[in-house]
C-alpha positions as CSV (number, residue, x, y, z in Angstrom):
1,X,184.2,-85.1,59.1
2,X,185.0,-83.7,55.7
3,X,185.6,-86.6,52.8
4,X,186.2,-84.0,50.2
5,X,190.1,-84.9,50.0
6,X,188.9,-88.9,49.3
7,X,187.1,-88.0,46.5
8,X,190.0,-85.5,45.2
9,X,192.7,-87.9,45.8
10,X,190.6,-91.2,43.8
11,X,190.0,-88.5,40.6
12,X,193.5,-86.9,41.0
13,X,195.1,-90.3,40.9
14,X,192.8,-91.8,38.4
15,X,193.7,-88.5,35.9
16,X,197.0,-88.7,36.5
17,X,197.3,-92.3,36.2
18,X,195.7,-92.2,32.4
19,X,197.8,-88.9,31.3
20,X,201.0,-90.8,33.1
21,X,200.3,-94.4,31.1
22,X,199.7,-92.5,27.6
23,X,202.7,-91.3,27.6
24,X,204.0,-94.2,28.9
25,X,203.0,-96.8,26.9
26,X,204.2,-94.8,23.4
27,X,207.7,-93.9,25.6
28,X,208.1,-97.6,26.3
29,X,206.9,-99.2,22.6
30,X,209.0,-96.6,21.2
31,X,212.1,-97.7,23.2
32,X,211.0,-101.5,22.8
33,X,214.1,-103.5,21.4
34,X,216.3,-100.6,20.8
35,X,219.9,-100.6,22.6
36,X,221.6,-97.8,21.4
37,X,224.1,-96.7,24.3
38,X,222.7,-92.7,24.0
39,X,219.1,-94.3,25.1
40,X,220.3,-95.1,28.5
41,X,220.8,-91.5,29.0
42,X,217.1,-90.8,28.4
43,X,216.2,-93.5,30.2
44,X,217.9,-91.8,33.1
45,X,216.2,-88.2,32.6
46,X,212.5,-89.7,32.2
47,X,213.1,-92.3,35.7
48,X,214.4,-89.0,37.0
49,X,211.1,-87.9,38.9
50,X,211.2,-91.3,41.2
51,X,214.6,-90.4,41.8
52,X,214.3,-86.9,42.9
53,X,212.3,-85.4,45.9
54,X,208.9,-84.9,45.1
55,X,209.1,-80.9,46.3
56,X,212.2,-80.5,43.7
57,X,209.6,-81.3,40.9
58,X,206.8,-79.2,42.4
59,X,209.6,-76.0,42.3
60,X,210.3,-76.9,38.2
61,X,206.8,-77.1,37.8
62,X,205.8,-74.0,39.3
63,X,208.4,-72.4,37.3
64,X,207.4,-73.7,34.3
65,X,204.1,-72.9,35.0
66,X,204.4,-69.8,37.0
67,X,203.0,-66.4,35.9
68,X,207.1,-65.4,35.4
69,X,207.6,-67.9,32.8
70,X,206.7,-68.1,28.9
71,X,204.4,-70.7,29.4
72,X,202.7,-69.3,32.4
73,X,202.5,-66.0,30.2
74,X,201.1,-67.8,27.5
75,X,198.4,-69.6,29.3
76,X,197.5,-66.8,30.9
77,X,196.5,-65.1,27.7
78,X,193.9,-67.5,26.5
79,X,192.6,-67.1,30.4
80,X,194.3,-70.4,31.9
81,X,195.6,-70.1,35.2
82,X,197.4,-73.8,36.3
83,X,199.1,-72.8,39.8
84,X,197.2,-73.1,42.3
85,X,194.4,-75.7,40.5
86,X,192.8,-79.1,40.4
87,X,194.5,-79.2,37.0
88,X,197.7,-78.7,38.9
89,X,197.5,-81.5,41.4
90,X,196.9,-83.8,38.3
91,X,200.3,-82.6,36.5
92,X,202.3,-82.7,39.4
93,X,200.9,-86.7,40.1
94,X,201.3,-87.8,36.6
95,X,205.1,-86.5,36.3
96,X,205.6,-88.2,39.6
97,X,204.1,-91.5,38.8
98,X,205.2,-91.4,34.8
99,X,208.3,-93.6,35.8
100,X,206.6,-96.4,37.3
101,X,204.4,-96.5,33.8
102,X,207.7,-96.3,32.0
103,X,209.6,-99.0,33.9
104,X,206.7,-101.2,34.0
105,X,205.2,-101.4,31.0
106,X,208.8,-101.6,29.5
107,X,209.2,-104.9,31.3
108,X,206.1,-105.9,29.9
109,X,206.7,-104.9,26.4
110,X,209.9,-107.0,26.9
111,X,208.4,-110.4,27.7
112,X,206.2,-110.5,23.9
113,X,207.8,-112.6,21.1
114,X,209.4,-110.0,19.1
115,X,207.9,-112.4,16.3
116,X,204.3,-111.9,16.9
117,X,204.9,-108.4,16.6
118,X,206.7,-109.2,12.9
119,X,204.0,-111.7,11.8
120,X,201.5,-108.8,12.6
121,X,203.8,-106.5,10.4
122,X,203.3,-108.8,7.8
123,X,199.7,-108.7,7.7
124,X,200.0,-105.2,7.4
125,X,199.3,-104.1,10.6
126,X,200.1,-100.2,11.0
127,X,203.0,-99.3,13.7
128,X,199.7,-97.5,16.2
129,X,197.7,-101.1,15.4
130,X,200.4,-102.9,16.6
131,X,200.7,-100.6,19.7
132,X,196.9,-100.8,20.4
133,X,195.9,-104.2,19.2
134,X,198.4,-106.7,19.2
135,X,201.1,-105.8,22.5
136,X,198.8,-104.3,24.5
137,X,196.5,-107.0,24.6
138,X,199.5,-109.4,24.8
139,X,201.0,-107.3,28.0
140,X,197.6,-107.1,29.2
141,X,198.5,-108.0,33.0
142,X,201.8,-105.8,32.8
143,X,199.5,-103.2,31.4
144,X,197.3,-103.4,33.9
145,X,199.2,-103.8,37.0
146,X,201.4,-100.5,35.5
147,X,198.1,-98.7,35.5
148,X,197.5,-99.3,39.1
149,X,200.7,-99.1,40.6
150,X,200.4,-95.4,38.6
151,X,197.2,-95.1,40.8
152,X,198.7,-95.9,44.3
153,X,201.7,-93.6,43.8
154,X,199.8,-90.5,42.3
155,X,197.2,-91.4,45.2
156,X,199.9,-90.9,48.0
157,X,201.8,-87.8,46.1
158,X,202.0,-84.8,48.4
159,X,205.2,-82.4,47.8
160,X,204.7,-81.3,44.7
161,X,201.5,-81.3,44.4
162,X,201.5,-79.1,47.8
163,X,204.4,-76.7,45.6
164,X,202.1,-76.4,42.4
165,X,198.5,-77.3,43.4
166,X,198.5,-75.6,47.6
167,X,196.3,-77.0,50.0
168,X,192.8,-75.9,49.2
169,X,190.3,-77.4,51.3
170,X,187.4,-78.6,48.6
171,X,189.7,-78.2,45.9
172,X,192.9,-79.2,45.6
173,X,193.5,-81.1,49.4
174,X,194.5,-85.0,48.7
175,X,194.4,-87.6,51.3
176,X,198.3,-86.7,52.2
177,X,197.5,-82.9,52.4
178,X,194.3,-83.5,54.8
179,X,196.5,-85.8,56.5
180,X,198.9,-83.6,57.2
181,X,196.9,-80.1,57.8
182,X,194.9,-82.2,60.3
183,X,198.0,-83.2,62.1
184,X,199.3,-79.3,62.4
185,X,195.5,-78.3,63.5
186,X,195.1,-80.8,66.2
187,X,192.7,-83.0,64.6
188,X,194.0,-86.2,65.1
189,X,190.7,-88.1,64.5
190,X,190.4,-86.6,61.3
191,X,193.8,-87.2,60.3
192,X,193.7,-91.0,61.8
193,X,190.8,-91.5,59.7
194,X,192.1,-90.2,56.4
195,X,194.8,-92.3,56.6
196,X,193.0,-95.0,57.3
197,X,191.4,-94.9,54.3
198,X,194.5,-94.2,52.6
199,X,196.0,-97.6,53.7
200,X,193.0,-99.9,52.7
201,X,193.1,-98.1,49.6
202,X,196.5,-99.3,48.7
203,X,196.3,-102.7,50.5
204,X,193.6,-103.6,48.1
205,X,195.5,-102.1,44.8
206,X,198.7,-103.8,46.0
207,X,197.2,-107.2,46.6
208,X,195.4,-106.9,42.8
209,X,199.1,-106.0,41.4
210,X,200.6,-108.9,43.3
211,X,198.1,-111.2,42.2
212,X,198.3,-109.8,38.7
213,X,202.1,-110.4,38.5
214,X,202.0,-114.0,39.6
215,X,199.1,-114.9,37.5
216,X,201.2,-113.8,34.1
């Protein structure tokens, strides 16, 4: 039995999940408090990954990245060559899992006093202090259950990381890809017991979030 897509899958999703949560938490302390009516636009483009299907993404992506494009060009240049790559599989999962950071970790912002974050201000904490040290820490279960839920949804991402990344045994084949590939080969065992593993995996992340959400 080959457990080379477990261990891709847990570094994929554990990647992705950090790229998807930087961006996330400065996307959702930028947007904290603010209620102009043009906002709700953006918020509608950057939740528009959950909302699309996951093999629409992987076709942007490999145009954006593709050998055809400017930035595929450019990249490949300076020797880089995304399509195709590890690297890949970790874009396509963070893009894909980016909206739960956003939406999460906007909730959480949204239940800290505004007026700790002023008395901070005060004490002349700087904008990326209060960020780092005073509403993160504050948000800390939010935070946290954001972080995972990231995890479990870059863990189970298949379509576009099958567009952009392929299915390259050793490489770039997740949990959903072996899954899959075993299915269409015959290998039932194989597949049974990837996703096997794939559903303790997420029981265990799911129960932490749960309890994490009723403990704040």
């Amino acid at each position: 039995m080959d457990f080379s897509p477990v261990w891709i899958s847990l570094k994929t999703a554990l990647a992705a999940s950090v790229i998807a949560m930087l961006f996330g938490l400065y996307a959702a302390w930028w947007r904290n408090g603010k209620t102009r009516a043009g906002l709700y636009t953006l918020d509608a483009f950057l939740m528009l990954p959950v909302a699309m299907p996951p093999t629409v993404i992987g076709l942007i992506l490999l145009y954006i990245f593709g050998q055809q494009s400017f930035i595929g060009q450019l990249l490949h240049t300076i020797g880089i060559s995304l399509i195709f790559s590890w690297p890949a599989a970790v874009i396509a999962a963070a893009i894909i899992s980016f909206p739960l950071a956003y939406m999460t970790l906007r909730a959480a912002f949204k239940q800290v006093d505004p007026a700790m974050l002023d008395s901070a201000r005060l004490d002349g904490v700087s904008e990326n202090g209060l960020l780092w040290r005073v509403l993160i820490p504050l948000a800390k279960p939010g935070v946290v259950a954001s972080f995972l839920l990231c995890f479990i949804r870059s863990l189970g991402e298949f379509g576009a990381t099958l567009m952009i990344a392929g299915n390259i045994p050793g490489k770039t084949q997740t949990i959903p890809l072996g899954v899959y590939f075993n299915v269409e080969s015959g290998n039932m065992t194989g597949a049974w017991i990837l996703a096997a593993i794939s559903f303790i995996v997420s029981l265990i992340v799911i129960q932490t979030v749960t309890r994490l959400e009723s403990s704040h």
